[in-house]
Jmol script that loads the backbone (N, CA, C; Angstrom):
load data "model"
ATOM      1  N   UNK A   1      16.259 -32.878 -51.923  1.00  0.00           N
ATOM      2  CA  UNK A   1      16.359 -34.235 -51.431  1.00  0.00           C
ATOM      3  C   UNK A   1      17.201 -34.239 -50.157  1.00  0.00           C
ATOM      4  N   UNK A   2      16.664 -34.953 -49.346  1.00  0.00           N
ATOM      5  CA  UNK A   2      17.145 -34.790 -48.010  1.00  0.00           C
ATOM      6  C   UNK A   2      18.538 -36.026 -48.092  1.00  0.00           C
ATOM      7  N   UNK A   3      19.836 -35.779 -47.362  1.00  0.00           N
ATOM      8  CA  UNK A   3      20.653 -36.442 -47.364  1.00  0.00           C
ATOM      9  C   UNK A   3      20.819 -37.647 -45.881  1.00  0.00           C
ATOM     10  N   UNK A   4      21.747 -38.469 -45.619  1.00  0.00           N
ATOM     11  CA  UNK A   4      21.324 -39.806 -45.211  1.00  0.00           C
ATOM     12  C   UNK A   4      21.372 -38.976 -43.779  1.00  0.00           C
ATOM     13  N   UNK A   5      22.350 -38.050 -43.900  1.00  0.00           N
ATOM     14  CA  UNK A   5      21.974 -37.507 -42.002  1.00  0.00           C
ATOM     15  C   UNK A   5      20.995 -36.812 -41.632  1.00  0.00           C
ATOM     16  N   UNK A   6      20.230 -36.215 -43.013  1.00  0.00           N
ATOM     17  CA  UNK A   6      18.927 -35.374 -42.553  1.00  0.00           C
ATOM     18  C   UNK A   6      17.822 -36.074 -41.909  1.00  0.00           C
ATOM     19  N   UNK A   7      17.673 -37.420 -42.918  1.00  0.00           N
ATOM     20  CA  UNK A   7      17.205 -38.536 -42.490  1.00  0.00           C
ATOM     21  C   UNK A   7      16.922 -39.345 -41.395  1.00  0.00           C
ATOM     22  N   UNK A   8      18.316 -39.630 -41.240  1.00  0.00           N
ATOM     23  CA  UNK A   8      18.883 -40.260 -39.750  1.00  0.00           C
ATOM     24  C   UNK A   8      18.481 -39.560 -38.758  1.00  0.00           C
ATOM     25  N   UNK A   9      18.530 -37.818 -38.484  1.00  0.00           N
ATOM     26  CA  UNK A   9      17.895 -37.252 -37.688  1.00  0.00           C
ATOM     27  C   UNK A   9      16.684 -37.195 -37.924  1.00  0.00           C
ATOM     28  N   UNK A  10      16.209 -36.806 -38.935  1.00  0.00           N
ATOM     29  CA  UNK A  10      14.143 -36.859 -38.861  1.00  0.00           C
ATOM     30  C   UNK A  10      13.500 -38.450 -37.960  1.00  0.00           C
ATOM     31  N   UNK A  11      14.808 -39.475 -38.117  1.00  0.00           N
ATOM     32  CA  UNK A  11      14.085 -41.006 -37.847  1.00  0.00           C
ATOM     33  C   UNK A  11      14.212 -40.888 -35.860  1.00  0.00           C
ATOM     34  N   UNK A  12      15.277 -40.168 -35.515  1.00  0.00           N
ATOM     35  CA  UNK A  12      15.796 -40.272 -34.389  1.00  0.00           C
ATOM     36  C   UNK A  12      14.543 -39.374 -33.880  1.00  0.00           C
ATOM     37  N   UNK A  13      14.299 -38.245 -34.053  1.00  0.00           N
ATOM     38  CA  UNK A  13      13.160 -36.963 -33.700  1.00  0.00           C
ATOM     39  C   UNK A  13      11.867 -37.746 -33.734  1.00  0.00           C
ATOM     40  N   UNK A  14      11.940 -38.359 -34.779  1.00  0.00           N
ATOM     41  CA  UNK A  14      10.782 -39.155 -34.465  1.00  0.00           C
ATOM     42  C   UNK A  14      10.208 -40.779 -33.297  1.00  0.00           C
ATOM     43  N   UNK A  15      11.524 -41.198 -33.304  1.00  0.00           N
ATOM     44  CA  UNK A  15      11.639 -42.093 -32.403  1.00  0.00           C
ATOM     45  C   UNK A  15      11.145 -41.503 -30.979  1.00  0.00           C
ATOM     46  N   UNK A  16      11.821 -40.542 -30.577  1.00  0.00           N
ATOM     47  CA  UNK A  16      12.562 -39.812 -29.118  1.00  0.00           C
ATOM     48  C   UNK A  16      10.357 -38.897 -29.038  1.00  0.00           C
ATOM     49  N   UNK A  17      10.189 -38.522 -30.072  1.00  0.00           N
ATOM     50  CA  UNK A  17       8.912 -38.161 -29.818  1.00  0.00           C
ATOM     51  C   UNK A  17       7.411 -38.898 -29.698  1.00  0.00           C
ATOM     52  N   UNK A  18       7.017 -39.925 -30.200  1.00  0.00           N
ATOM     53  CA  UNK A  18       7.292 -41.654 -29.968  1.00  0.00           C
ATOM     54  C   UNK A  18       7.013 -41.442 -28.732  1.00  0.00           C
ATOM     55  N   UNK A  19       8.526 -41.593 -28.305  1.00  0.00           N
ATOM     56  CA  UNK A  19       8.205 -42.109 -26.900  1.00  0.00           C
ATOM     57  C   UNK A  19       8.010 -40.733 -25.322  1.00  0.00           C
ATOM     58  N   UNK A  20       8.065 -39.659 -25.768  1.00  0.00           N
ATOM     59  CA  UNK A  20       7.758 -38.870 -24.834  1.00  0.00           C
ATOM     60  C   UNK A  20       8.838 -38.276 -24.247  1.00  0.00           C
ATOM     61  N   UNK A  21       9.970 -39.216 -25.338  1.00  0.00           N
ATOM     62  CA  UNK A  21      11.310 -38.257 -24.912  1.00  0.00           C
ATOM     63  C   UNK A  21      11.749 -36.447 -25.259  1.00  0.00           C
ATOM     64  N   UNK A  22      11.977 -35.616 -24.315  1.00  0.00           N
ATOM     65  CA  UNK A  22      12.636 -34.799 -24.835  1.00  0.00           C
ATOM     66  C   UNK A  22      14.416 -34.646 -25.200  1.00  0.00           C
ATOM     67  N   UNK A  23      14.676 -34.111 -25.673  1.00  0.00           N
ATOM     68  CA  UNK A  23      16.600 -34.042 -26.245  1.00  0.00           C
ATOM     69  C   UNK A  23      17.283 -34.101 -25.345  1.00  0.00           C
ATOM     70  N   UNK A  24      16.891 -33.672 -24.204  1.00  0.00           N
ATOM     71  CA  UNK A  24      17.743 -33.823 -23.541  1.00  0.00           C
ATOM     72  C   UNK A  24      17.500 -34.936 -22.578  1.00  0.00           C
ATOM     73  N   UNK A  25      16.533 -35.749 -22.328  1.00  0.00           N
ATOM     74  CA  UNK A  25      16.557 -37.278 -21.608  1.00  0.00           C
ATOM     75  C   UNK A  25      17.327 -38.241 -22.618  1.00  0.00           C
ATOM     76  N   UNK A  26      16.879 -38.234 -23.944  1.00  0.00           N
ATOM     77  CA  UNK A  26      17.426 -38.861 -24.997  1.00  0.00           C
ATOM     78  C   UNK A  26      19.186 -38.703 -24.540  1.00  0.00           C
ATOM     79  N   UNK A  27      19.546 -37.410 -24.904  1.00  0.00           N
ATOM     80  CA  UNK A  27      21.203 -37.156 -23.910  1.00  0.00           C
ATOM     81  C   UNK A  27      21.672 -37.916 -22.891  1.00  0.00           C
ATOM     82  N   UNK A  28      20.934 -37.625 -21.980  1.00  0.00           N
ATOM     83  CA  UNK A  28      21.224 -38.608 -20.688  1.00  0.00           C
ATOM     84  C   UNK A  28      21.396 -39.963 -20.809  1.00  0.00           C
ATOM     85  N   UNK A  29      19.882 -40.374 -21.485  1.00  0.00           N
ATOM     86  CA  UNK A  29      19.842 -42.324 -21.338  1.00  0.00           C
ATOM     87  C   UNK A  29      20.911 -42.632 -22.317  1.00  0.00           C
ATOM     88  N   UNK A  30      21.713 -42.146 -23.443  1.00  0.00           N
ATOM     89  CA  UNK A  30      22.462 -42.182 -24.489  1.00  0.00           C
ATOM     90  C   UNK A  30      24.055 -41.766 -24.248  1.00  0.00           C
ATOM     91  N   UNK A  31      23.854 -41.090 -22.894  1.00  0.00           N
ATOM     92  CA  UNK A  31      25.394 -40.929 -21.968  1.00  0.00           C
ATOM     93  C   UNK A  31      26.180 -39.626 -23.539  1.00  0.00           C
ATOM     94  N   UNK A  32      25.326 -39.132 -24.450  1.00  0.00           N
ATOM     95  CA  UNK A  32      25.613 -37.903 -25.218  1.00  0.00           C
ATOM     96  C   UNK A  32      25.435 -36.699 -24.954  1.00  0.00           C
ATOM     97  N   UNK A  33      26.082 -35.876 -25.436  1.00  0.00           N
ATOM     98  CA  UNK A  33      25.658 -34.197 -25.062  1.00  0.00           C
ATOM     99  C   UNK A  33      24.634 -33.677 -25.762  1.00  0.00           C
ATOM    100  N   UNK A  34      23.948 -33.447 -24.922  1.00  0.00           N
ATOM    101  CA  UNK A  34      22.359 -32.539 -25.651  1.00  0.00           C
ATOM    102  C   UNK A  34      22.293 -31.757 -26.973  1.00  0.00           C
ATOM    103  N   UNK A  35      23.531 -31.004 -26.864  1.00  0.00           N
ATOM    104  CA  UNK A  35      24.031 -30.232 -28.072  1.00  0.00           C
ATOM    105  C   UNK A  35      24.453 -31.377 -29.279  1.00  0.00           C
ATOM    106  N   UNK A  36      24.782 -32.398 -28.901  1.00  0.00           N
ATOM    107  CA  UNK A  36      25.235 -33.234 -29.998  1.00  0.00           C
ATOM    108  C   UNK A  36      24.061 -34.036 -30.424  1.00  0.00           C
ATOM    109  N   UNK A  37      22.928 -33.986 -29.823  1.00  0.00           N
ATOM    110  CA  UNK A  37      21.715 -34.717 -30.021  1.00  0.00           C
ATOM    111  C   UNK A  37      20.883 -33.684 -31.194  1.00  0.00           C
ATOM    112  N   UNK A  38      20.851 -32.392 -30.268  1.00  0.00           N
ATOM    113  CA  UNK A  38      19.735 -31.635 -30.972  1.00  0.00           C
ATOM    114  C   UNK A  38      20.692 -31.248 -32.784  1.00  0.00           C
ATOM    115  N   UNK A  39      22.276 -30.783 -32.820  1.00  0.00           N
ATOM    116  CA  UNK A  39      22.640 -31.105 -34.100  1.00  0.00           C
ATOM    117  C   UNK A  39      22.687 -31.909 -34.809  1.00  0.00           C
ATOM    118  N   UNK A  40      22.867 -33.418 -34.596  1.00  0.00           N
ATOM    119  CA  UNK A  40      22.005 -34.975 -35.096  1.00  0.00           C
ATOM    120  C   UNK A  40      20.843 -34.906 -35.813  1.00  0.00           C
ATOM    121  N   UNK A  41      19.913 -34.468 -34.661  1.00  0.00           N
ATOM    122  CA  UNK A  41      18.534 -33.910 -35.581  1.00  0.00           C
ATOM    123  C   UNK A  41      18.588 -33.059 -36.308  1.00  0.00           C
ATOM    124  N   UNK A  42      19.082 -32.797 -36.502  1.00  0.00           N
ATOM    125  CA  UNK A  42      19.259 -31.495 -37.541  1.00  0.00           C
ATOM    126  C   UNK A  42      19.640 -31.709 -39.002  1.00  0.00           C
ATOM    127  N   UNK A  43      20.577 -32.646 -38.678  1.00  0.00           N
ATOM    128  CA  UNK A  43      21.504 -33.106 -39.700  1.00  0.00           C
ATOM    129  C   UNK A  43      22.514 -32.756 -39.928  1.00  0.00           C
ATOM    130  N   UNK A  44      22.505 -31.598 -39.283  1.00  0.00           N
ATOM    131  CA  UNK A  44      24.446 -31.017 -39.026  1.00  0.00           C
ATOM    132  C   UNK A  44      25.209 -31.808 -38.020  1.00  0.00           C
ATOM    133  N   UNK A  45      25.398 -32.624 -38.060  1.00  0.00           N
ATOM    134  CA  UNK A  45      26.577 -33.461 -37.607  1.00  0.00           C
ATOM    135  C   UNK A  45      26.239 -35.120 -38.194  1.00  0.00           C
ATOM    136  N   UNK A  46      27.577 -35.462 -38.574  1.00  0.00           N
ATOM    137  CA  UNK A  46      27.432 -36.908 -38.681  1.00  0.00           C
ATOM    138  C   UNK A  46      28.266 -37.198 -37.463  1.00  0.00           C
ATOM    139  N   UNK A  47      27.050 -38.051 -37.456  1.00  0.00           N
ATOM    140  CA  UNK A  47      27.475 -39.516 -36.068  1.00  0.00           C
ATOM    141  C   UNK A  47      28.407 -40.588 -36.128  1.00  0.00           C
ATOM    142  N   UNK A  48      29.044 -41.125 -35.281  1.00  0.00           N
ATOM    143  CA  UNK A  48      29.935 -42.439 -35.452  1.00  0.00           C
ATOM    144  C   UNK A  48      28.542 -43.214 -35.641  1.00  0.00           C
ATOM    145  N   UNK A  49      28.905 -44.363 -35.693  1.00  0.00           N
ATOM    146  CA  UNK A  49      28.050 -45.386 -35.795  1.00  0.00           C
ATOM    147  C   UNK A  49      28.098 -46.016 -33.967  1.00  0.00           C
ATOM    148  N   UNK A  50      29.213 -45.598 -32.990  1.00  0.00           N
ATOM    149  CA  UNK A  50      28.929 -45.925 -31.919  1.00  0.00           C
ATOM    150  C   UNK A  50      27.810 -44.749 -31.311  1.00  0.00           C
ATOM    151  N   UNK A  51      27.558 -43.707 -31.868  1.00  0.00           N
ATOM    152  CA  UNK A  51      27.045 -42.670 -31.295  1.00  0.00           C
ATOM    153  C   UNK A  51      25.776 -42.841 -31.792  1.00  0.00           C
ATOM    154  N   UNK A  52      25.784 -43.920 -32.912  1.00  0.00           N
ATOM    155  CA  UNK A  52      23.735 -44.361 -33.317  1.00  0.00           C
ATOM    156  C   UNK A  52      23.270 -45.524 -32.576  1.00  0.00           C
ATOM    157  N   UNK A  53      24.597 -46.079 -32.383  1.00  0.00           N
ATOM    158  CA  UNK A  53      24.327 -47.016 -31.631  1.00  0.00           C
ATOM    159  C   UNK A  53      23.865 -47.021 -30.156  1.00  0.00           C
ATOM    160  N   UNK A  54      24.525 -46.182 -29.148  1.00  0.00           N
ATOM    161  CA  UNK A  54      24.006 -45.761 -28.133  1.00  0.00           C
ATOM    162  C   UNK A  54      22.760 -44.830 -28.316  1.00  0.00           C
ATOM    163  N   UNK A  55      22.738 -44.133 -29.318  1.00  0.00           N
ATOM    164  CA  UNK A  55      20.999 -43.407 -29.485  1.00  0.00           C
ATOM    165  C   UNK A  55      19.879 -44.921 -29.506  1.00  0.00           C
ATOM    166  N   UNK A  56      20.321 -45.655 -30.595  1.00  0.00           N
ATOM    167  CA  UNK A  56      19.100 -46.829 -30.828  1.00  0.00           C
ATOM    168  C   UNK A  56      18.991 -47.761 -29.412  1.00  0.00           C
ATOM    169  N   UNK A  57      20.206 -47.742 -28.495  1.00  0.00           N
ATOM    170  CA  UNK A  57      19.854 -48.363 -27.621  1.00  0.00           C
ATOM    171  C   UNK A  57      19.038 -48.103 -26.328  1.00  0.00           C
ATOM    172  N   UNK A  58      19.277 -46.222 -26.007  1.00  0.00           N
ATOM    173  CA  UNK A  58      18.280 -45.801 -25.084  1.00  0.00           C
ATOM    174  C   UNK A  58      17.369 -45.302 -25.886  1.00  0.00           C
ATOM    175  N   UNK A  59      16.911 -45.335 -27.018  1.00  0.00           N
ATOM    176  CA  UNK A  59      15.429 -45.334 -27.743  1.00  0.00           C
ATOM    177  C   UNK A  59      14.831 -46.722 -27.605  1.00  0.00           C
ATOM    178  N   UNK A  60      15.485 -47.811 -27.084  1.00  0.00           N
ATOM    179  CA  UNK A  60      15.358 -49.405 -27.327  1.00  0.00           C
ATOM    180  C   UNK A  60      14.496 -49.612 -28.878  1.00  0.00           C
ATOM    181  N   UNK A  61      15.397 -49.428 -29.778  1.00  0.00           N
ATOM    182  CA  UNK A  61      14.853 -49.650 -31.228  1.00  0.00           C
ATOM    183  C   UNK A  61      15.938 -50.659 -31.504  1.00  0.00           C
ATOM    184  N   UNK A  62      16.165 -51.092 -32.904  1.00  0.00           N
ATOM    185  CA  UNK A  62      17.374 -51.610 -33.474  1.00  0.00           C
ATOM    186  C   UNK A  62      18.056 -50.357 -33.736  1.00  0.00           C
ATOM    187  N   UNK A  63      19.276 -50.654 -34.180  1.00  0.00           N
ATOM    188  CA  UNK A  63      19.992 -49.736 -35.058  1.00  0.00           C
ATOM    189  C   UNK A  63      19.604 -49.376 -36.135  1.00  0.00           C
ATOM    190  N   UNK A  64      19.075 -50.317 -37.049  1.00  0.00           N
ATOM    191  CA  UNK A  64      18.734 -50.347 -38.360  1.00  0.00           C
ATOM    192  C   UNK A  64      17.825 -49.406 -38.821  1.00  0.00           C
ATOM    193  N   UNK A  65      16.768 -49.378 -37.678  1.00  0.00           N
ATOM    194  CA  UNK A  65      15.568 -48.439 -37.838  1.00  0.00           C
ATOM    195  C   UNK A  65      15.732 -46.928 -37.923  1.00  0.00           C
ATOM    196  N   UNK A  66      17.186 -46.638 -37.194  1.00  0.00           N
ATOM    197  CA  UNK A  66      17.365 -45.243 -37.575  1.00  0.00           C
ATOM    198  C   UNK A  66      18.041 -44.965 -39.178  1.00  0.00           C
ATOM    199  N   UNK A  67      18.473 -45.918 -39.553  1.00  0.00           N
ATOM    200  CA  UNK A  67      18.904 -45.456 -40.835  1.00  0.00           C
ATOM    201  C   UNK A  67      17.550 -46.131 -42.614  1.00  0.00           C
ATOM    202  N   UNK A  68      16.438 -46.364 -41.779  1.00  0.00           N
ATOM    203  CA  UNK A  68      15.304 -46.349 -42.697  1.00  0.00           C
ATOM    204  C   UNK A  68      15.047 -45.071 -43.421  1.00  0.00           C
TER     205      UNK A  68
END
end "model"
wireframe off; spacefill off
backbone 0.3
color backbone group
C-alpha cells in the first residue's frame, strides 16, 4: 500500500505530465530545486505544505488535487 507521499508524488508526476511539463520546468515555475521535485515524486521526501502549495500553483491545479 502506497503511503500519502507516494501518492502525493504519483498525483504531482501525473499532473506535470498532463501538461508537458518536464521536472525540471515544474522546478523553475515552482521557484524549487529539481532534486527536490524529482524526490517528491518519488516519495522520498515529505513536503511542507508551502512546497505543495507552490507545486499546485505552477501546475495551476488546486491544492487539494494533489493530495487525492
Amino acid at each position: 500500500m502506497a503511503t500519502i507521499y507516494e501518492k502525493v508524488g504519483e498525483n504531482i508526476r501525473r499532473f506535470r505530465k498532463k501538461q508537458g511539463l518536464t521536472q525540471e520546468k515544474l522546478a523553475e515555475l515552482s521557484k524549487i530545486d529539481s532534486k527536490s521535485i524529482i524526490q517528491i515524486e518519488n516519495g522520498k521526501r515529505n513536503p511542507t505544505l508551502k512546497t505543495l502549495r507552490r507545486i499546485a500553483l505552477a501546475l495551476k491545479i488546486p491544492l487539494s488535487r494533489l493530495m487525492d
